[in-house]
C-alpha positions in Angstrom: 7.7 114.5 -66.8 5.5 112.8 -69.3 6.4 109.7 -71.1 4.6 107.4 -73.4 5.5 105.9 -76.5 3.1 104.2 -79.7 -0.2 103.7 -80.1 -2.5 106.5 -80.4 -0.9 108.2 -77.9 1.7 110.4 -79.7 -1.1 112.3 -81.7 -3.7 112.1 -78.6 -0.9 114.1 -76.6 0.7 116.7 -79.5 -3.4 118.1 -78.7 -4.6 117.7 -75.1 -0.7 118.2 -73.4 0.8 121.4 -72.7 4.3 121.2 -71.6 5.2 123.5 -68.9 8.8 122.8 -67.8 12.3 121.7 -69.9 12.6 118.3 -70.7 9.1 117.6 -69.2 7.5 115.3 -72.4 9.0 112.5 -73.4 7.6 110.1 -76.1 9.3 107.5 -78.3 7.9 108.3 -81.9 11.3 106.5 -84.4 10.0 103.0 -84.4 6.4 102.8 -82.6 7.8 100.5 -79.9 5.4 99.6 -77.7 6.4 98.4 -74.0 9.3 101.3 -74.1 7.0 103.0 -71.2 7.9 101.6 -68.5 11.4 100.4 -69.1 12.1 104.4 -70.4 10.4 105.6 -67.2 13.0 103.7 -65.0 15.9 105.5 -66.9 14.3 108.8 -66.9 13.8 108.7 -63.3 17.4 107.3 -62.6 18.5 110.5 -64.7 16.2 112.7 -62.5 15.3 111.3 -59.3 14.4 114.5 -57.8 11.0 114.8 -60.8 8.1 112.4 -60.6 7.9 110.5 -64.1 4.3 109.6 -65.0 3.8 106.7 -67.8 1.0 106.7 -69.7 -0.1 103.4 -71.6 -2.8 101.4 -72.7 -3.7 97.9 -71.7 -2.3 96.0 -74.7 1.2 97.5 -74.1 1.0 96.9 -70.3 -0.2 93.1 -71.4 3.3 93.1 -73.5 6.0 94.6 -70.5 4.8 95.0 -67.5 7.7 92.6 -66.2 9.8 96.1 -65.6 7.5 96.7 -62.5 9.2 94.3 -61.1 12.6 95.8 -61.2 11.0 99.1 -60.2 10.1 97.5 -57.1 13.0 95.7 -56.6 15.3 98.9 -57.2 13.1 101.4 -55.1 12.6 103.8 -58.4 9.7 105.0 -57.9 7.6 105.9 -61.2 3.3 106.8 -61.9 1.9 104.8 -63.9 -0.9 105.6 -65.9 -2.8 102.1 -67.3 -5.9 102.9 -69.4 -8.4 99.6 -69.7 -9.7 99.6 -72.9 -10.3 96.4 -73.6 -7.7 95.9 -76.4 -5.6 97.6 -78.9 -7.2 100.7 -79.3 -5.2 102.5 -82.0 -4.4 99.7 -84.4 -8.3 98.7 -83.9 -9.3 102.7 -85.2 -6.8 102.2 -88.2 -8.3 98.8 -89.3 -11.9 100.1 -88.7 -10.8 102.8 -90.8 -9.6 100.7 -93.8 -13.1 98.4 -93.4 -11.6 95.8 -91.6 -13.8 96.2 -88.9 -10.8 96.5 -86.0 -10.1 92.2 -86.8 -8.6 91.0 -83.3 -8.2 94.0 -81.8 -10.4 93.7 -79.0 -10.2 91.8 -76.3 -13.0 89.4 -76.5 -13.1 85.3 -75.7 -13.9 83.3 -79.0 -17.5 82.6 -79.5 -18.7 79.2 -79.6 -21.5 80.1 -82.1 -19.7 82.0 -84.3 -15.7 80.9 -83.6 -14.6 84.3 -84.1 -13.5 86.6 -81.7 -16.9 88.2 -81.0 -17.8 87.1 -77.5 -18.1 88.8 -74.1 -15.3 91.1 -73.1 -12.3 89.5 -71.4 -12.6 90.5 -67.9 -8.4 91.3 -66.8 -7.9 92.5 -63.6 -5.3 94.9 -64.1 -4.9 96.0 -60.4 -4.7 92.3 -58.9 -2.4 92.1 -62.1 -0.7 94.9 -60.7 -0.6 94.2 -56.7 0.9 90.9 -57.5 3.9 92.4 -59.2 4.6 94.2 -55.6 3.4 97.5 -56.7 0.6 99.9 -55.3 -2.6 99.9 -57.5 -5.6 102.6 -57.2 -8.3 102.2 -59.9 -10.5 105.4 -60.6 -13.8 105.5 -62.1 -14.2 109.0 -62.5 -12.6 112.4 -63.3 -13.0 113.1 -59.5 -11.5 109.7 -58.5 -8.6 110.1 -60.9 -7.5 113.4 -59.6 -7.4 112.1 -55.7 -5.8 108.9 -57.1 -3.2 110.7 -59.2 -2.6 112.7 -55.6 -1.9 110.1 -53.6 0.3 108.2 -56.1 2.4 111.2 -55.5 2.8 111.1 -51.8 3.3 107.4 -51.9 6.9 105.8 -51.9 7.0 103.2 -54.3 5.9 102.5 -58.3 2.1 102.9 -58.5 -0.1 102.0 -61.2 -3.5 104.2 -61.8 -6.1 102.1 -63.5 -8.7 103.7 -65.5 -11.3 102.5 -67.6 -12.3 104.0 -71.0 -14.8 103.9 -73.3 -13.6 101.4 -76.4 -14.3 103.2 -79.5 -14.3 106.7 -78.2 -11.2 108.8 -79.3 -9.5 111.9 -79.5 -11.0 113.7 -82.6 -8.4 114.0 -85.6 -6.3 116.2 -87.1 -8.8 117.1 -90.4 -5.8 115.1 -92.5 -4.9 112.4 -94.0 -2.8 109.4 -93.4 -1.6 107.8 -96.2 -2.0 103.9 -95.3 -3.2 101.7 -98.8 -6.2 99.7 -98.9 -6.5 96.3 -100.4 -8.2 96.6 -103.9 -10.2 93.5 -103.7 -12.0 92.1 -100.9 -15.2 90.2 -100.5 -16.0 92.9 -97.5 -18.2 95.6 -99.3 -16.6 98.0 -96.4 -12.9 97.5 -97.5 -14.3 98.5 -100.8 -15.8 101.5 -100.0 -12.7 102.2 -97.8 -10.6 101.4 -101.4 -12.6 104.2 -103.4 -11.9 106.5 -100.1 -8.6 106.0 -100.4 -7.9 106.7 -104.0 -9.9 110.2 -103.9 -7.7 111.2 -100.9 -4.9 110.3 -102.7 -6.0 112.7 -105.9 -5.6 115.7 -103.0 -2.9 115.0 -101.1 -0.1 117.1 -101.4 3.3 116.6 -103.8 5.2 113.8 -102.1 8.8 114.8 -101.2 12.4 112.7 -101.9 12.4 111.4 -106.0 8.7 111.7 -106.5 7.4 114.2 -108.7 3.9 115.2 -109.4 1.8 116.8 -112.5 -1.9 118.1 -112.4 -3.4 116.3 -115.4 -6.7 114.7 -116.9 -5.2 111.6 -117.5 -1.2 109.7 -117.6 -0.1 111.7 -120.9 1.4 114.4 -118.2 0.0 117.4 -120.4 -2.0 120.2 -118.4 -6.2 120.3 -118.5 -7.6 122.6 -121.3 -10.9 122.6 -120.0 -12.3 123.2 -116.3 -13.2 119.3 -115.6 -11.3 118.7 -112.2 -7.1 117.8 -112.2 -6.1 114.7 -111.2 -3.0 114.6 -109.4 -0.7 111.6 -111.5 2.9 111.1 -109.7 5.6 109.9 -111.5 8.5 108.5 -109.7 12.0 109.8 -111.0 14.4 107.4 -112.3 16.8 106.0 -109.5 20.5 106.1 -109.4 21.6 102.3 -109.9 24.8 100.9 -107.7 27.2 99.9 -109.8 29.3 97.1 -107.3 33.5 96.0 -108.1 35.5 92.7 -107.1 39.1 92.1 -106.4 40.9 89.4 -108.0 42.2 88.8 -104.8 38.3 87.7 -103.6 38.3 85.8 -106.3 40.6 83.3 -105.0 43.8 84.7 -107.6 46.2 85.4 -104.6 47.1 82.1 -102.8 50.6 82.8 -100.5 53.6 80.3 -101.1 53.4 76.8 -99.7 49.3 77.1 -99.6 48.3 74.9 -103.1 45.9 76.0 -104.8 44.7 76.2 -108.6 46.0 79.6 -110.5 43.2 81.3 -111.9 44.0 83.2 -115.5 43.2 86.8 -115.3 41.3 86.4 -118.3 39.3 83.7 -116.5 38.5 86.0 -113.4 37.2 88.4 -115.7 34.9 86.4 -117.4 32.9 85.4 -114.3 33.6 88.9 -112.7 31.4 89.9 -115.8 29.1 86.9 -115.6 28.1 87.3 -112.1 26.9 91.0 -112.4 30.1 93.1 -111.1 30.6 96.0 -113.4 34.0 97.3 -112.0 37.1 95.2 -110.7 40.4 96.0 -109.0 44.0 95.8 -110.3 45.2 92.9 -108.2 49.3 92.5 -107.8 51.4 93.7 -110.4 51.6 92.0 -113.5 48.8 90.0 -112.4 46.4 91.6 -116.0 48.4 92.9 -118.7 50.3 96.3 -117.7 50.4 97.7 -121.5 47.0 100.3 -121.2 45.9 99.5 -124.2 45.8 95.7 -124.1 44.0 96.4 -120.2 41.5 98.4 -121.8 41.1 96.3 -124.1 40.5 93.3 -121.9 38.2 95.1 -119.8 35.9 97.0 -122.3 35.0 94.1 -124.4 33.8 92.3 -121.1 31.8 95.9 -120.1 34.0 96.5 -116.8 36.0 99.5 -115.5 39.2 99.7 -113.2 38.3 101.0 -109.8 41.7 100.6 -108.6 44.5 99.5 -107.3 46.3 98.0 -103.7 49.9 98.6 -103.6 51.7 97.3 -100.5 54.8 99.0 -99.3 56.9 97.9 -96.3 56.8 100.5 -94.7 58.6 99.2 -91.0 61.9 98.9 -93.5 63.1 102.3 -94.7 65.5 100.5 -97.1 62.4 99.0 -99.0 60.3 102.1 -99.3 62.0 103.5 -102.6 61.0 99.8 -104.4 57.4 100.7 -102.7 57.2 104.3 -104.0 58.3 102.8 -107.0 55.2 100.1 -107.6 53.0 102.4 -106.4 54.3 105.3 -109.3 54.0 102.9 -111.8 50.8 101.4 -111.1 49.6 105.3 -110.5 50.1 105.6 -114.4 48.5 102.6 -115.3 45.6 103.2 -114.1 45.6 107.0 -115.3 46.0 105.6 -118.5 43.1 103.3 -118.4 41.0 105.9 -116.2 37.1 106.1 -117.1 34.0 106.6 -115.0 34.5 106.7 -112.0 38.5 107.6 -111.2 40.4 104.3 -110.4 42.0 105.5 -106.8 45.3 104.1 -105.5 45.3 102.5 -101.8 48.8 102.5 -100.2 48.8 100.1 -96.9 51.8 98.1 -95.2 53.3 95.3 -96.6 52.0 92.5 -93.9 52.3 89.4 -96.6 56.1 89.5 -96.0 55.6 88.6 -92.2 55.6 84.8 -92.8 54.1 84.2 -89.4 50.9 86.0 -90.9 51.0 84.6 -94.4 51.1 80.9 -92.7 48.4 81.0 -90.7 46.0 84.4 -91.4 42.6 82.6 -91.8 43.8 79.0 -91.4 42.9 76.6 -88.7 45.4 74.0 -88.7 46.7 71.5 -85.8 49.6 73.8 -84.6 46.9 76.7 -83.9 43.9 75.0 -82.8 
């Protein structure tokens, strides 16, 4: 099994790997995590111990995790690792070189006392002393020939080992022939971001119709009407309008429903509404009977000239006593019609649940710290 995760290395491998047996590639792509190499090799090898699991990563993500060696060693899983030197972040340093930033602390190199940027001599990391001192076995190969014989006998030996090869910084994989969509900054004092800027906005005039709530017209300018002559299209995308969210209250969140022997101040339902409406909510929820008016057209009344709908409505029924449930079925028919009768957009719905504020054990201390329950 392969495994290797962020970095260049997705896109390096979709062209030079061939996959030969089930479940034999293995790369995290979701959220570009580097140091998942090593860590994902352990649990891929504890799922198959009878495969050998080679890691492939660079030296900046080794620099980030190699502390998983470690437990390697210490649990006898035995995994290859594959740790190319060179000399920094390789793949971030492409992408910035590509946007004219010139690959800005991507390499590593010690600071410069004439310059004090990071433009001196290369670091000089020993990455198999590195490696031997975290107990595993470390061959480094400086050619195709000493790669092969080192990947060889990382296989016959019986514990992690670590394959250290040196590459070229700057030399890559060659690309795809498209195009990635990452934006440039429009002003810069670096004449190479600006050439990289006008770069960017003609790829952008070719790239294909963007998917989700974009849409895209072929036009000579922003009036969205089709070219009449044969000067080129320029491709214009307008973004759709978006659905908005619409969010309710309760009166009951708004501090309305205080149990017996608790104090507090009585809030008007007129009141609630008010700052319901003045805090941005657009919708609110019945609260206990009787609570707003329960004539439909003094609700509406109350709730369209503040600009809110009813949602809906909590009935409790107590449902552990049978004798209670026809005075529950009861509140909740009733309610049912009141909020029929004051229905817009969307439907108020009715939410039935048990009737726990009668359990005065509950009522008394639900969400109370006092010197009996501390």
């Amino acid at each position: 099994m392969l495994l290797s995760a962020a970095g260049s290395h997705p896109g390096d491998l979709h062209k030079l790997w061939r996959t030969r047996t089930p479940n034999g590639y293995h790369l995290e792509y979701g959220y570009s995590t580097m140091g998942y190499e090593i860590p994902g090799a352990l649990g891929a090898k504890l799922a198959d111990p009878s495969r050998e699991v080679f890691v492939f990563l660079g030296d900046g993500t080794y620099l980030m995790m190699p502390s998983e060696i470690v437990t390697a060693v210490q649990e006898h899983i035995k995994i290859i690792i594959v740790l190319v030197d060179n000399k920094g972040f390789a793949s971030i340093g492409g992408l910035s070189r590509s946007l004219g930033m010139g690959g800005f602390g991507t390499s590593y190199r010690e600071r410069s006392k004439k310059s004090g940027q990071l433009d001196g001599e290369l670091l000089g990391v020993d990455y198999v002393a590195s490696v031997r001192s975290l107990g595993a076995h470390a061959i480094k190969a400086e050619s195709l020939k000493e790669f092969r014989v080192a990947l060889e006998e990382a296989k016959r030996a019986d514990r992690v080992t670590v394959v250290v090869v040196e590459s070229q910084p700057g030399v890559g994989v060659p690309g795809y022939e498209s195009w990635w969509d990452v934006a440039v900054a429009e002003v810069s004092q670096l004449e190479s971001v600006r050439q990289a800027h006008a770069q960017y906005i003609e790829a952008r005039k070719k790239r294909a119709p963007p998917p989700g709530n974009l849409h895209w017209d072929l036009t000579r300018g922003c009036d969205g009407t089709l070219p009449r002559d044969s000067s080129p299209p320029i491709v214009v995308y307008r973004r759709r309008p978006m659905r908005k969210f619409m969010v309710g209250n309760a009166p009951c969140s708004w501090g309305t429903l205080e149990f017996e022997g608790t104090g507090g101040e009585p809030i008007p339902f007129g009141r609630m509404l008010d700052e319901l409406a003045e805090t941005g909510y657009t919708g609110t929820e019945l609260g206990d009977w009787g609570y707003m008016p329960i004539d439909p057209q003094a609700l509406s009344g109350e709730l369209e000239r503040r600009g809110l709908v009813m949602l809906g409505a909590f009935v409790p029924v107590a449902l552990k006593d049978p004798a209670a449930l026809p005075e529950g079925i009861a509140v909740a028919v009733k309610t049912a019609r009141l909020l029929a009768a004051v229905a817009t957009s969307p439907r108020p719905y009715l939410v039935l649940a048990d009737n726990n504020g009668t359990v005065l054990n509950r009522t008394q201390r639900a969400g109370r710290i006092t010197a009996r329950t501390a």
